[in-house]
C-alpha positions as CSV (number, residue, x, y, z in Angstrom):
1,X,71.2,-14.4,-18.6
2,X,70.0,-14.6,-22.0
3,X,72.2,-15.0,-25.2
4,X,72.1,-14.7,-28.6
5,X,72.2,-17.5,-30.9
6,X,72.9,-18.3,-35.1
7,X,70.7,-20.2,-36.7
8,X,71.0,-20.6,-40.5
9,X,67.7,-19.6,-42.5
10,X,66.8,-23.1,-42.8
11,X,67.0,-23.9,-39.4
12,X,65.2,-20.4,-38.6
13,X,62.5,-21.1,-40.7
14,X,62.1,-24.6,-39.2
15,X,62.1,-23.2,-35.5
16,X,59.5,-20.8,-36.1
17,X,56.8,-22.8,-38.1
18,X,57.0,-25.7,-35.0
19,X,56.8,-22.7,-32.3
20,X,53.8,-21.4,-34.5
21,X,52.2,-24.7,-34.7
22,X,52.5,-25.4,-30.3
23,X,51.5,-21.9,-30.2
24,X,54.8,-20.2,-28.7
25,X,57.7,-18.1,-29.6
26,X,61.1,-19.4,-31.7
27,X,63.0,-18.5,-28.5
28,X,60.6,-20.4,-25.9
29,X,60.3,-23.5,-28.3
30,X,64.0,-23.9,-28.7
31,X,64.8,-23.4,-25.0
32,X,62.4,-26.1,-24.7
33,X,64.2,-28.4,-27.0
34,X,67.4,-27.8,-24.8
35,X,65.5,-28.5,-21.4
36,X,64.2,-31.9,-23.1
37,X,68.0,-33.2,-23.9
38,X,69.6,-31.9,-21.0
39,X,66.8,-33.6,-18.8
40,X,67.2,-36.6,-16.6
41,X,64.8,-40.1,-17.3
42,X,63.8,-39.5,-14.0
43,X,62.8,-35.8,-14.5
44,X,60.8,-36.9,-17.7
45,X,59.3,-39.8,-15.9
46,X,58.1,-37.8,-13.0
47,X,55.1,-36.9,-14.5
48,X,54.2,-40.3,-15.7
49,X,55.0,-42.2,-12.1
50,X,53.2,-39.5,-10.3
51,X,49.6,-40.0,-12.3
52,X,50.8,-43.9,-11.9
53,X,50.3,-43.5,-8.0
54,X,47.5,-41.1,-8.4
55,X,45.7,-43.1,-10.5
56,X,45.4,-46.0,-7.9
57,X,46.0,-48.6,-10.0
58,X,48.7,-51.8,-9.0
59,X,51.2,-52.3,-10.7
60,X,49.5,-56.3,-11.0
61,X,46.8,-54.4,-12.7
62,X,48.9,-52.8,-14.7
63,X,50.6,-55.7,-15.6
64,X,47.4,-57.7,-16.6
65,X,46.5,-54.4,-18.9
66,X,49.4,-54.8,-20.6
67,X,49.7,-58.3,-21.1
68,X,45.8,-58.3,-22.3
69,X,46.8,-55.2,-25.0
70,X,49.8,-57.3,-26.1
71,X,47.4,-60.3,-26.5
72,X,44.9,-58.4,-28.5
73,X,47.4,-56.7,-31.2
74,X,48.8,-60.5,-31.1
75,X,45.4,-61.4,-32.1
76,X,44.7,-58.5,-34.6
77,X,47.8,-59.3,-36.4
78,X,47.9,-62.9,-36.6
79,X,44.1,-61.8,-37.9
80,X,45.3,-59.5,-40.8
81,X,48.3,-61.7,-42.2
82,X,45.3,-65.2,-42.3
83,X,48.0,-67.0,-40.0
């Protein structure tokens, strides 16, 4: 089915310089706008949990990588303030 929709000029404009920029049409980027809010967190997330499990890592690894980044940007701001 395909439809026609209003857009004020603003909103045009707006709509066609961001489908320029991620090199697509007006009508493709806003459709893509309406998949992204009528998607689930689990259909956005599948993508991220899948190269999770491909990637072979543990989630304890995962874990320790985290906690270690939180550490160092701990560390880099207790650095830049002279605390």
């Amino acid at each position: 089915m395909e439809t026609t929709v209003t857009l004020d000029e603003c909103h045009y404009q707006a709509a066609v310089k961001k489908a320029q920029e991620l090199g697509t049409t007006p009508g493709e980027y806003i459709a893509s706008l309406i998949d992204a809010a009528t998607s689930t967190v689990d259909e956005i997330l599948a993508p991220v949990r899948e190269g999770f499990r491909s990637s072979g890592t543990t989630e304890e690894e995962l874990d320790d990588l985290v906690a270690r980044a939180r550490k160092a940007i701990r560390e880099a701001s207790d650095n830049g303030t002279g605390q």
